[in-house]
C-alpha positions as CSV (number, residue, x, y, z in Angstrom):
1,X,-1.2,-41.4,9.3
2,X,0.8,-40.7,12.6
3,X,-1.7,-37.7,13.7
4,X,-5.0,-36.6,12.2
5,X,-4.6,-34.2,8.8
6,X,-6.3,-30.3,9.3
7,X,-6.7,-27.4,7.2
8,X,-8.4,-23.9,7.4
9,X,-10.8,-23.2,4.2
10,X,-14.0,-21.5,3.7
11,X,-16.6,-22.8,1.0
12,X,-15.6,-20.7,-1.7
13,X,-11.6,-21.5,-1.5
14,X,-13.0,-25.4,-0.9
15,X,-13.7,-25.3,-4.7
16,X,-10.5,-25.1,-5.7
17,X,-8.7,-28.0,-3.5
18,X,-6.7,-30.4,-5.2
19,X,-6.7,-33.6,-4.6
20,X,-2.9,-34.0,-5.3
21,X,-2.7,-31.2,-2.3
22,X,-5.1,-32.8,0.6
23,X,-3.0,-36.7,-0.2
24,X,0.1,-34.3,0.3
25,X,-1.3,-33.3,3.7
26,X,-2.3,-36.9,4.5
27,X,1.6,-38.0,3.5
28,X,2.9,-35.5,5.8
29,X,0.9,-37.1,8.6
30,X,2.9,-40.1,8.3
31,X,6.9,-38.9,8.8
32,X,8.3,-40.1,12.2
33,X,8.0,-37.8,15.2
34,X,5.5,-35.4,13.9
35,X,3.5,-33.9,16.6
36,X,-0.3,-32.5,17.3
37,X,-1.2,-32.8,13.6
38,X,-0.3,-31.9,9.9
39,X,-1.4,-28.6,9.0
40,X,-2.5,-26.6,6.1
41,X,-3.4,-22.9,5.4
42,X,-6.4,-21.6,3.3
43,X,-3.6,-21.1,0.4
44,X,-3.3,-24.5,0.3
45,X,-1.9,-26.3,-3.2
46,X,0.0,-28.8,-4.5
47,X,3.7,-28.7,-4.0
48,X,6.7,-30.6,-3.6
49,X,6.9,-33.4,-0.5
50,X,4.5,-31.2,1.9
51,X,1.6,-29.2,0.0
52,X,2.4,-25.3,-0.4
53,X,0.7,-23.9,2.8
54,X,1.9,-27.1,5.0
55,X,3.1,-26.5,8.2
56,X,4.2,-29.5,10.5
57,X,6.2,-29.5,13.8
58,X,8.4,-32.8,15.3
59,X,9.4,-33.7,18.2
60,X,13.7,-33.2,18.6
61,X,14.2,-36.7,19.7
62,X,12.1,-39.0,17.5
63,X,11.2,-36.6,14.4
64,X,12.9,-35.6,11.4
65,X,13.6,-32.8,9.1
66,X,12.4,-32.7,5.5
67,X,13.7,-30.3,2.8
68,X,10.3,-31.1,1.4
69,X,8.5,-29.4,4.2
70,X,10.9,-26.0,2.9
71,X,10.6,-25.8,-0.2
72,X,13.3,-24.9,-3.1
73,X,13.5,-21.0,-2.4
74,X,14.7,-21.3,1.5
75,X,12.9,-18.1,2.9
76,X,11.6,-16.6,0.3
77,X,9.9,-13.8,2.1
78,X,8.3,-10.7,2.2
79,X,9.6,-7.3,3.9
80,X,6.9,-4.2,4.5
81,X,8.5,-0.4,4.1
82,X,6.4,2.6,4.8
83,X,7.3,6.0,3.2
84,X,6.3,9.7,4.4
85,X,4.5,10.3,0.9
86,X,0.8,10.2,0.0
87,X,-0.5,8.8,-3.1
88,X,-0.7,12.6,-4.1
89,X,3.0,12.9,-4.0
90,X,3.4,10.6,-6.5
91,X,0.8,11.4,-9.1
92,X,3.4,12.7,-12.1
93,X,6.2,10.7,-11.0
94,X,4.5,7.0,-10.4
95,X,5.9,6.0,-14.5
96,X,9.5,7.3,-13.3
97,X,9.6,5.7,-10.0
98,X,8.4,2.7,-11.7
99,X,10.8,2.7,-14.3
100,X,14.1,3.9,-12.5
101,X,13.5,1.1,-9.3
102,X,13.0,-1.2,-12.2
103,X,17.1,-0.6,-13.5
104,X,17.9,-0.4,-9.8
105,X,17.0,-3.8,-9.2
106,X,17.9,-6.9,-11.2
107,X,15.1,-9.1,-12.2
108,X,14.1,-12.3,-14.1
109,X,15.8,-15.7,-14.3
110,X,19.9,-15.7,-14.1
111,X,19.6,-11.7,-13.0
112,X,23.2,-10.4,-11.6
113,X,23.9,-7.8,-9.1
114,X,26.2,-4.9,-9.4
115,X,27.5,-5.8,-5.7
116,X,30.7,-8.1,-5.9
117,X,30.9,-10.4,-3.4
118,X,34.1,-12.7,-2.8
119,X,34.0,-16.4,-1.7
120,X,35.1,-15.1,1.7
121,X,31.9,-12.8,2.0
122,X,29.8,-15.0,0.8
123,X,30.5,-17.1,3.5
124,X,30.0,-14.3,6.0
125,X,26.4,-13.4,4.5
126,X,25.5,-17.4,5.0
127,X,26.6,-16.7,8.9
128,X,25.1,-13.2,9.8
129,X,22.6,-12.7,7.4
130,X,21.1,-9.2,7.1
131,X,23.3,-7.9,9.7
132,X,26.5,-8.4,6.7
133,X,24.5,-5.4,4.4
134,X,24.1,-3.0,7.9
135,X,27.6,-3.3,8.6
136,X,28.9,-2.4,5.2
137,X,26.3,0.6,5.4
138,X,23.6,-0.6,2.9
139,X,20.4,-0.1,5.9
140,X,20.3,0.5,9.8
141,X,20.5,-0.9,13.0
142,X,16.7,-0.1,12.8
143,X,16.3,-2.8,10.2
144,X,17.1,-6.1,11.5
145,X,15.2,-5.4,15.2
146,X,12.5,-5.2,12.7
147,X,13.2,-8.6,11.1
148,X,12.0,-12.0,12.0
149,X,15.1,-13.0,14.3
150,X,16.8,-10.0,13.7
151,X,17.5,-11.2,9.9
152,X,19.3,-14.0,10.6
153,X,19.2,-17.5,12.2
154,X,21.6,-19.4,14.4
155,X,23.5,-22.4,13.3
156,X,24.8,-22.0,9.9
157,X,27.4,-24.5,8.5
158,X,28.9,-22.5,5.5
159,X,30.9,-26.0,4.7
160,X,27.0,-27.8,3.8
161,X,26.9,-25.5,1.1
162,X,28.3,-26.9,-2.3
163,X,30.7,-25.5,-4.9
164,X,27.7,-25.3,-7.2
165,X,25.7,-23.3,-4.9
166,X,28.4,-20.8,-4.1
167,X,28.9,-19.7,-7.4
168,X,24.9,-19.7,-8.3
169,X,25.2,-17.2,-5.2
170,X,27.8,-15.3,-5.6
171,X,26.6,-12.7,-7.9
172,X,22.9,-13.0,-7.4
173,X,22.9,-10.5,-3.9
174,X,20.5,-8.1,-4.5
175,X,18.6,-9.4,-6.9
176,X,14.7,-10.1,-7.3
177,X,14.8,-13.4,-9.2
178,X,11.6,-14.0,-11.1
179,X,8.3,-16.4,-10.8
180,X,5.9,-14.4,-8.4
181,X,9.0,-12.5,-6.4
182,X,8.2,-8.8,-7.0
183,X,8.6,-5.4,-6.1
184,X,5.5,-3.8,-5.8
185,X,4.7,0.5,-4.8
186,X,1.4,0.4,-2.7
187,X,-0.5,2.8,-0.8
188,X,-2.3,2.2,2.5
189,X,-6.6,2.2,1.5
190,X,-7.9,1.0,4.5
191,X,-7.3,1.1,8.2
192,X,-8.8,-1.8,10.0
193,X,-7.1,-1.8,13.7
194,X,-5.9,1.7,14.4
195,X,-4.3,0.5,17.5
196,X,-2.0,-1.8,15.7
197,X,-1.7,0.1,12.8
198,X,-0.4,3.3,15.3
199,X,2.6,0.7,16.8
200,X,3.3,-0.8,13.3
201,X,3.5,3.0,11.9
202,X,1.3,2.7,8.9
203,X,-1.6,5.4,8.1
204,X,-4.3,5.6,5.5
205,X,-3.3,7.0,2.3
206,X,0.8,6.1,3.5
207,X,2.5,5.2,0.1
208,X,4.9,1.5,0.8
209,X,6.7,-0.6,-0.8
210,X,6.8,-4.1,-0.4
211,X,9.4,-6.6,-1.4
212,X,9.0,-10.3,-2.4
213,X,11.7,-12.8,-3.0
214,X,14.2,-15.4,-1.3
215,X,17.5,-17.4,-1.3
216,X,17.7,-17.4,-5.3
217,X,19.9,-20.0,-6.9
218,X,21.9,-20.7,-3.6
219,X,18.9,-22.1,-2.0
220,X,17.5,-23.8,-4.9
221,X,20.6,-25.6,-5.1
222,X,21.0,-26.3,-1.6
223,X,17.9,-28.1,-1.3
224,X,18.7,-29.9,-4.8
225,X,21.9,-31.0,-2.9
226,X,20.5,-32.3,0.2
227,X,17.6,-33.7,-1.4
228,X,20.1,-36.5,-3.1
229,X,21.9,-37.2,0.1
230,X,18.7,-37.3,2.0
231,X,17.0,-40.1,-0.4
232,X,20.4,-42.2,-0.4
233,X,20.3,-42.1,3.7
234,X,16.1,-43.4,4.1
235,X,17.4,-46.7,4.4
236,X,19.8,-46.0,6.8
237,X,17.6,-44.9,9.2
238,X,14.6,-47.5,7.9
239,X,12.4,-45.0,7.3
240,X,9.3,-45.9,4.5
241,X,7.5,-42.9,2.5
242,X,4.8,-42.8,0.7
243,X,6.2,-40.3,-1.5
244,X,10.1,-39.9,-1.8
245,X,9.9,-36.0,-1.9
246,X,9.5,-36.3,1.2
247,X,13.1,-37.7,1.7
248,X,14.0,-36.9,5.3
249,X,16.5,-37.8,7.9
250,X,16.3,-38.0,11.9
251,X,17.4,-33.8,12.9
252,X,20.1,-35.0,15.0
253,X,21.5,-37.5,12.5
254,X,24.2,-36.1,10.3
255,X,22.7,-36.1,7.2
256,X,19.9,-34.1,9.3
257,X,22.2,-31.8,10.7
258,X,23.9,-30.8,7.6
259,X,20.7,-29.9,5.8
260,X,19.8,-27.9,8.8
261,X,23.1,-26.1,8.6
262,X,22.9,-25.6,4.6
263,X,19.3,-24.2,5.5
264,X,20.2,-21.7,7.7
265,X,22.8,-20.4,5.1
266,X,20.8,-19.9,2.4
267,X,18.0,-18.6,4.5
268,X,20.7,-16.1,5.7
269,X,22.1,-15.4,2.3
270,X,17.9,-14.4,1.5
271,X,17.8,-11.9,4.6
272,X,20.5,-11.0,2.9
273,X,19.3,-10.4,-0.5
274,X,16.4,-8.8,0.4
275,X,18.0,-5.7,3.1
276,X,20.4,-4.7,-0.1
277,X,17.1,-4.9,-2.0
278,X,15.6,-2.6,0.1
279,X,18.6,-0.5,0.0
280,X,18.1,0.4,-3.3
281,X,14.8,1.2,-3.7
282,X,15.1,3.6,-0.5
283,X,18.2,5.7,-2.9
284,X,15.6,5.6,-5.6
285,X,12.8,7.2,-3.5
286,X,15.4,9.7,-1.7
287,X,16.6,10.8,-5.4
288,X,13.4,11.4,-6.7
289,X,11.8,12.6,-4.0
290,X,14.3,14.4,-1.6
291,X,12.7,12.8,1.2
292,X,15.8,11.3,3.9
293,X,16.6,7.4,3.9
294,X,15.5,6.9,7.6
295,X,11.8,8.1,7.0
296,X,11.6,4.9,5.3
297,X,10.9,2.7,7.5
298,X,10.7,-1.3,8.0
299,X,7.3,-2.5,9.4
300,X,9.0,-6.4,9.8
301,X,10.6,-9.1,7.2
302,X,9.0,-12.5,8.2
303,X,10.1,-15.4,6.3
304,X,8.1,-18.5,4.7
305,X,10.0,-21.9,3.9
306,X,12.0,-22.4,6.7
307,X,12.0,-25.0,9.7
308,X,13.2,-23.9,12.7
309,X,13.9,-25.1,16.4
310,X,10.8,-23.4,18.9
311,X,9.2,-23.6,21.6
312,X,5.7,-24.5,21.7
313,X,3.1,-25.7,24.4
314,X,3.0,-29.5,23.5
315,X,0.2,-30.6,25.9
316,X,0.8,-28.0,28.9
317,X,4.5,-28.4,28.8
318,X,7.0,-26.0,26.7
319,X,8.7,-28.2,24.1
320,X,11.2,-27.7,22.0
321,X,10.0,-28.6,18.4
322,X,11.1,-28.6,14.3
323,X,8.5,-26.6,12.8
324,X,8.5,-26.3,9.0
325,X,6.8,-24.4,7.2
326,X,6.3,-24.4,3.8
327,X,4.8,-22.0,1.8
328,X,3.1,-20.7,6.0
329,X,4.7,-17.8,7.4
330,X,5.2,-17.0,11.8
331,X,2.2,-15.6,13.3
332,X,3.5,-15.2,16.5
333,X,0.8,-13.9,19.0
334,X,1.7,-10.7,21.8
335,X,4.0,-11.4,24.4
336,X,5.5,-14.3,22.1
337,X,9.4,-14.9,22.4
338,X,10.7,-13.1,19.3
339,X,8.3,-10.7,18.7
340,X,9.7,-6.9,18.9
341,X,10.2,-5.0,21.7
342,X,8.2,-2.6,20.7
343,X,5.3,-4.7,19.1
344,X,4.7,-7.3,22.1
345,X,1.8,-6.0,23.2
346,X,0.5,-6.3,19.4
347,X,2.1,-9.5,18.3
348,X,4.4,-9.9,15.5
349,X,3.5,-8.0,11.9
350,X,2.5,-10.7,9.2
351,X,2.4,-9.8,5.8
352,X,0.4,-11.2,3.4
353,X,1.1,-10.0,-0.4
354,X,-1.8,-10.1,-3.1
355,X,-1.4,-10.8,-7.0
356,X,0.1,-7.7,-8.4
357,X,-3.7,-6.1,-9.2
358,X,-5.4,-7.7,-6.1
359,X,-5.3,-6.1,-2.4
360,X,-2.5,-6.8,0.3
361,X,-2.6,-7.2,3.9
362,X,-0.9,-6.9,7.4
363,X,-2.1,-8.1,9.9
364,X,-0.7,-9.5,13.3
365,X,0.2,-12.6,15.0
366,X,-2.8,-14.0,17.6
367,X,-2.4,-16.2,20.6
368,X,-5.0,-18.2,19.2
369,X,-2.6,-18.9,16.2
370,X,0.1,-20.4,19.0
371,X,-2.5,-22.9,20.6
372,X,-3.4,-24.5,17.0
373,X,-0.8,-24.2,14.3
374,X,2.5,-23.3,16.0
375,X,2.3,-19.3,15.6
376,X,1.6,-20.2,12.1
377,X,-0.5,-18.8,9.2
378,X,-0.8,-18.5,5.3
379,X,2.1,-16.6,3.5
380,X,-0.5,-15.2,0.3
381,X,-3.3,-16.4,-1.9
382,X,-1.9,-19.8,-3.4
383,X,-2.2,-20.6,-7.0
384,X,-5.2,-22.4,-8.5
385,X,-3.5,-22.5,-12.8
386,X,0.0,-23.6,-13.3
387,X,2.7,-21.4,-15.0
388,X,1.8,-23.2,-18.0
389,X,-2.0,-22.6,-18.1
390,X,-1.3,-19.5,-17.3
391,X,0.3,-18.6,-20.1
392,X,-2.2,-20.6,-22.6
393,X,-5.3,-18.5,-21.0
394,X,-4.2,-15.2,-20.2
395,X,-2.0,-12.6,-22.4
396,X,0.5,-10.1,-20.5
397,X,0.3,-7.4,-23.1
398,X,-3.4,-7.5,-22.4
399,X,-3.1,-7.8,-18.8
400,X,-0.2,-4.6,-18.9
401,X,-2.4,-2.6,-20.3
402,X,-5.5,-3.9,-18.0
403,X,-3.8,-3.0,-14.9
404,X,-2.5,0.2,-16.3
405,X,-6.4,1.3,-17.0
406,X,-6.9,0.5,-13.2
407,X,-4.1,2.7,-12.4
408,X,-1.3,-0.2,-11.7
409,X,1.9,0.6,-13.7
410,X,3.7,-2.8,-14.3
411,X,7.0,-3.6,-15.8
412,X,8.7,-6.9,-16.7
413,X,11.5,-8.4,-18.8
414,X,8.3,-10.4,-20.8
415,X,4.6,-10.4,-21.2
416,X,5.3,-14.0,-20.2
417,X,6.3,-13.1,-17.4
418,X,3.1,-11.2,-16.4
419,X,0.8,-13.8,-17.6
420,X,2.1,-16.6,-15.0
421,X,1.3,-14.3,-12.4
422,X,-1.9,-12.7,-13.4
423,X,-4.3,-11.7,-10.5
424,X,-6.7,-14.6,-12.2
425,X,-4.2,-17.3,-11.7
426,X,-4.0,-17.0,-7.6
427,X,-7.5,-17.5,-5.4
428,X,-8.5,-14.1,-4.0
429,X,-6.4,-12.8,-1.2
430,X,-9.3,-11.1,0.4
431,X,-11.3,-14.2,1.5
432,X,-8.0,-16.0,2.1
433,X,-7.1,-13.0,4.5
434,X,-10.9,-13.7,5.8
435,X,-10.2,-17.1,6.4
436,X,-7.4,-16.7,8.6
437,X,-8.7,-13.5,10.5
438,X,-12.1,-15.1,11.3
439,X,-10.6,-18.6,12.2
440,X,-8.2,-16.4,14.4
441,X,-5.1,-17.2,13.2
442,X,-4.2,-13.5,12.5
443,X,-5.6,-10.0,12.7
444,X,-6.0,-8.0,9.8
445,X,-4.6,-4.9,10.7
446,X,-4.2,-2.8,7.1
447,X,-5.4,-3.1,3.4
448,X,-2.8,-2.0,0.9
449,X,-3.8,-0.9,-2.5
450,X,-0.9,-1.8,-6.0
451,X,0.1,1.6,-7.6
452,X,2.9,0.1,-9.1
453,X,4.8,-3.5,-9.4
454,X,8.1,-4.9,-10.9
455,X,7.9,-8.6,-11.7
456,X,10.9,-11.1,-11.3
């Protein structure tokens, strides 16, 4: 180990560490350049290469960049969306709503969109992100001021994106995808900083939607591509791993520079996916509702499973740095380069989704969270049962009509589908919220309540 391992965990969520998870965070430690320390959030579990909840930064010169520190769904994110209806408003509609945003949006594995999209486009999604859907009049300027860099990052290389991955891409804009992704119909229970709840534009009782879900097969096949070309290059560069999933190359090397620029596309291409996403739920709420398009309104899109080039304090001096962040979302505290106009003095919105019965949160960035984990914080409650166990313990048809008793309408291609991602199989979102608003790493600013969710 290059720098010491650290991680953020109360008593309860130290129960249910893995072993497999903390060696993760120890192999992390060991990559070339990495800087300050390797990192982990209190969703911390075991993943591939870095442990989901990693986050890790390197220095530009001597460090490297690791597709394993990303993840296979390149920024799979979450996006907040207030409405002007109450809970009230909704009462003998909630099954309809449920059911008509549920044909709006494609779900589930191999889902297609209704949008066609050329080779040409698709190219021009990978370069300006969510900017592509504003222009061709699927949201508003509005939006992307309220996305984590404006919905889009800088230095995309269209060309490090294969054959393969184009056509996985090409019809899959707009779509949820499946696994945990979700669209889920809150309502705002609790106000717990009115202050930042007044500048985000959220109030108690506020019905939202929030949206979950990333780069689809694009960016799973981006990082399948690089991966390969990234384990045939270690010896090249005479790097030794303890674990080849973390296959890696130097971030200015070519081999590092291509990943970086496939990355960017497909993390574009999800910015992407998730404004048209947005789009259409907004035309379901105006139809059935009659309320106008631009009372919906964004809150902030951050991302999760990226790396990208910042500037940090490295020792009293601003640095230039790789963070990745796997499975760890931006915190970025007020006054932070990035943040919002019109939430600097707040800091930047961070959303933190529950487990389709289990509470929500936003809360917002901290300075504390710059000085010891790179602006960084957890991204939602982290599993503690495989997809498999899952399904052996818990049964969706049971769980349907569970949630529906508690008043949560939920709709999915499979009961399968539900049981992977019952509430049971995640650690509780409230004490991993805790966790990282009493260690400081974010502010809990709102506790939202599920009235409704679609599954992938």
């Amino acid at each position: 180990m290059r720098v010491p391992g650290r991680f953020f965990l109360s008593g309860t969520l130290a129960e249910t560490l893995e072993e497999g998870a903390v060696r993760q965070l120890a192999n992390v430690a060991t990559l070339p350049g990495i800087v300050k320390h390797s990192l982990a959030m209190p969703d911390i579990h075991w993943g591939y290469g870095f442990p989901i909840g990693g986050v890790a930064a390197f220095d530009m010169t001597e460090g490297v960049i690791s597709p394993g520190g990303v993840g296979f769904d390149i920024n799979c994110g979450v996006r907040l969306i207030t409405t002007p209806l109450t809970e009230a408003d909704l009462a003998r509609r909630k099954r309809e709503l449920i059911e008509r945003l549920f044909d709006a949006v494609p779900t589930g594995v191999g889902a297609k969109s209704s949008l066609r999209v050329s080779n040409k486009d698709l190219s021009a999604v990978m370069v300006d992100g969510a900017r592509w859907a504003v222009e061709r009049g699927l949201g508003t300027e509005a939006d992307l001021v309220r996305c984590e860099g404006e919905g889009a990052m800088p230095g995309a290389d269209p060309d490090a994106v294969s054959a393969k991955a184009r056509q996985r891409g090409v019809p899959q804009i707009g779509t949820l995808g499946a696994g945990n992704h979700f669209l889920e119909v809150q309502v705002a229970r609790e106000i717990v900083d009115p202050e930042a709840a007044k500048a985000f534009g959220i109030a108690e009782g506020q019905v939202c939607f929030m949206v979950h879900c990333g780069s689809r097969g694009l960016g799973h096949q981006v990082a399948t591509d690089h991966l390969r070309t990234l384990e045939g290059a270690l010896p090249k560069y005479g790097i030794r791993l303890p674990d080849r999933q973390l296959a890696c190359a130097p971030i200015d090397s070519p081999e590092g520079r291509a990943y970086y620029g496939g990355m960017v596309s497909a993390a574009n291409y999800a910015w992407t996916n998730r404004q048209v996403i947005m789009h259409e739920a907004r035309k379901v709420f105006v139809d059935l509702f009659g309320i106008d398009y631009d009372e919906m309104r964004l809150v902030y899109d951050v991302a999760h499973n990226v790396a990208k080039f910042e500037r940090h304090d490295v020792d009293g001096v601003s640095t230039e740095v790789c963070v990745h962040r796997k499975g760890a979302t931006r915190a970025f505290g007020p006054g932070a380069e990035g943040v919002p106009r019109e939430y600097a003095g707040i800091g930047q919105p961070v959303i933190i989704p529950g487990s389709m019965g289990t509470s929500s949160y936003l809360l917002h960035g901290t300075s504390t969270a710059m000085e010891k984990t790179w602006g960084s914080t957890c991204h939602g409650a982290g599993r503690v049962l495989s997809r498999s166990k899952a399904k052996k313990e818990v049964r969706g048809k049971e769980l349907r009509e569970r949630l529906a008793g508690e008043g949560i309408l939920v709709r999915a291609h499979s009961d399968n589908a539900l049981a992977e991602e019952a509430p049971a199989v995640y650690k509780p979102s409230r004490e991993v919220v805790r966790v990282v608003h009493e260690a400081g790493l974010s502010d809990i600013v709102a506790r939202l309540e599920p009235l409704g969710v679609i599954k992938g």
